[in-house]
N, C-alpha and C positions, 0 to 999 in steps of 0.2 A: 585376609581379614580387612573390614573396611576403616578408616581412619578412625581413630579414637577423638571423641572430643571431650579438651576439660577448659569447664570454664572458671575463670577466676573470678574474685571477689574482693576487692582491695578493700579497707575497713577506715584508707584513712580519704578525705576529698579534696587537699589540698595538692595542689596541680606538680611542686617539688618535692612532695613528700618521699622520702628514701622508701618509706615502705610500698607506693606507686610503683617506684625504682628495683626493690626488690621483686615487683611480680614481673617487671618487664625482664626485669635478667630469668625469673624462670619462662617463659615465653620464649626466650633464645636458647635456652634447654632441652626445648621438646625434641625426643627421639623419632624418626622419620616413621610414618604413619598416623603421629600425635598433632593431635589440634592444639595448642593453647590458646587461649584468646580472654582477655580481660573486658570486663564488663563494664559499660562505660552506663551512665545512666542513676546510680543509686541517689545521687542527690535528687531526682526527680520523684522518688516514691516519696507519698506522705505515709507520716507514722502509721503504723499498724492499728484500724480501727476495725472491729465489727458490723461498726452502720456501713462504713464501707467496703466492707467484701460482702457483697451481696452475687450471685448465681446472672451473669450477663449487665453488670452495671461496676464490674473489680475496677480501678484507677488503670486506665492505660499504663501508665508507666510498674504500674506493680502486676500485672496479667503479663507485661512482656518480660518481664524477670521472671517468672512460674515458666514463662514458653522458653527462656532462656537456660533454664535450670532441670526443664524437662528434656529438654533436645540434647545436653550435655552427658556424658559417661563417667561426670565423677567432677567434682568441683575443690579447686583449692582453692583455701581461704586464706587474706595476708593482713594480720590484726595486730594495727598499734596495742599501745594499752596508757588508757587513758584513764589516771586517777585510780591505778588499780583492776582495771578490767578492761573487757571490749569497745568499739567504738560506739555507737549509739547507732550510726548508717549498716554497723553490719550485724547486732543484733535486730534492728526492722526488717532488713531480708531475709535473714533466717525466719523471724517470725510471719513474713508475708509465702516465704519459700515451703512453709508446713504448715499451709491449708490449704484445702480442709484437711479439718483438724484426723490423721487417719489416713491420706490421701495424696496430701500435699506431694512436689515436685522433688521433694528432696526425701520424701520415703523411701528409706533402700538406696540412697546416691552413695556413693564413697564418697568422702573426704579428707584430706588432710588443713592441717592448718599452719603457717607459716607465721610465727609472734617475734615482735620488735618493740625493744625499747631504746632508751638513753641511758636506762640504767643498767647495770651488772646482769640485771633477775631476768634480763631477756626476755620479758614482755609475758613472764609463765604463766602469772593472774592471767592475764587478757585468752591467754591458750588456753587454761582450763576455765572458764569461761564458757569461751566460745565450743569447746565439747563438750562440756554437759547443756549448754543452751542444742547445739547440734544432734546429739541423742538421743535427749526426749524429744527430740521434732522425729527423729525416726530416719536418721543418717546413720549411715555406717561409719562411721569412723577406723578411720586408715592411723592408728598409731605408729606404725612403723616409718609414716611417711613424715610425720612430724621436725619441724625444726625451730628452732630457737634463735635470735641476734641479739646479743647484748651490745649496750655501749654504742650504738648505730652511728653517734655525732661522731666519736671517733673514728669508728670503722670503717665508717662509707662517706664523714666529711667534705673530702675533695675529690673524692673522685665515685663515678656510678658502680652500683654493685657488680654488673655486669665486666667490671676491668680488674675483679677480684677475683682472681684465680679458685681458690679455696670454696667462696661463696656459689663459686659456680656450679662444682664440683656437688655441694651437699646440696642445689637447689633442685641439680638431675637428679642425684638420688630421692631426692624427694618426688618429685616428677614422677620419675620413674616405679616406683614402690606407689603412688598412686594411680597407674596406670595398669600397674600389675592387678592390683585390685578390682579396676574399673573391667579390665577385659575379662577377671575370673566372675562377674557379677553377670556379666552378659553371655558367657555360657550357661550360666545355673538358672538365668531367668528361664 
C-alpha cells in the first residue's frame, strides 16, 4: 500500500502555542507508511469571501490549502477554543476547504479533531464546533479518533507534549484510528 498521507490543521497561529506543540507530538506518532505533516501557511488565507472564490482567480494561498487538503488521505484538526468555540483561522479553512459548495476538498476526507483548553471542559465547545462546521461541509468524521486536553497550562506547562508519555500514547491512537479510516476510504473509493 502506498504511504498514507494526513495533513494537519493547527487552529491556533501563535508560534508557542501548546496546541502547535500538540500536532508536532502527533507528527512523531505517525506509524511507518504514515505521512504527518502540518500545514503551515493558514495565517496567509483571507477570510472566506464569495467575490473571491471565483473559477481561475481563488487567493493563491487558499487554492494551495484545497491542493493541500485534496492530496491528503484524511486531515487532523488541533482546535483551541476560543471564547467558547473554534478559532477563527480554522473555521476559514474549513470553510475555504468546502468549495464548491458539493465538491469541495474535504468532501468525503476523514477527519478527526484534537481540542485544548486551559480549562477543565477540554476545549469540547471548540470540538463540537468544529464537527458540525466539518459535516455539513461534507467530511466524514472520524469520532473514534477524537481527543480532548484539558487544563493544557498545567499539563504541558514546562515541558513539550511530546516528553508526555500518556499524551503520546492517546495521540497514536488517534493517529492511528484516523488512518484506519483514511485507508478503509480508499478502498471504497
Amino acid at each position: 500500500m502506498s504511504q498514507t498521507r494526513i495533513l494537519t490543521l493547527v487552529g491556533s497561529l501563535r508560534a508557542a502555542s501548546i496546541n502547535r506543540q500538540v500536532a508536532e507530538a502527533a507528527v512523531q506518532t505517525a506509524p511507518e507508511g504514515v505521512e504527518v505533516a502540518i500545514y503551515e501557511g493558514l495565517a496567509d488565507i483571507p477570510f472566506y469571501n464569495e467575490d473571491l472564490d471565483v473559477p481561475g482567480s481563488v487567493p493563491a494561498a487558499a487554492q494551495a490549502l484545497r491542493d493541500a487538503v485534496a492530496a491528503s488521505n484524511g486531515l487532523l484538526l488541533v482546535t483551541p477554543e476560543y471564547n467558547g468555540t473554534l478559532s477563527a483561522v480554522l473555521k476559514n479553512a474549513i470553510d475555504w476547504a468546502s468549495r464548491p459548495y458539493g465538491a469541495g476538498a474535504l468532501k468525503d476526507r476523514p477527519v478527526a479533531v484534537v481540542s485544548g483548553s486551559i480549562s477543565p471542559n477540554a476545549g469540547q465547545w471548540a470540538h463540537a464546533d468544529a464537527v458540525k462546521a466539518l459535516g455539513v461541509a461534507g467530511a466524514k468524521v472520524v469520532e473514534s479518533a477524537h481527543l480532548h486536553f484539558g487544563t493544557f497550562g498545567q499539563r504541558f506547562g514546562d515541558a513539550h507534549p511530546r516528553e508526555d508519555a500518556e499524551a503520546l500514547t492517546q495521540l497514536a491512537g488517534t493517529v492511528r484510528e484516523l488512518v484506519v479510516a483514511a485507508r478503509e476510504a480508499l478502498v471504497s473509493a
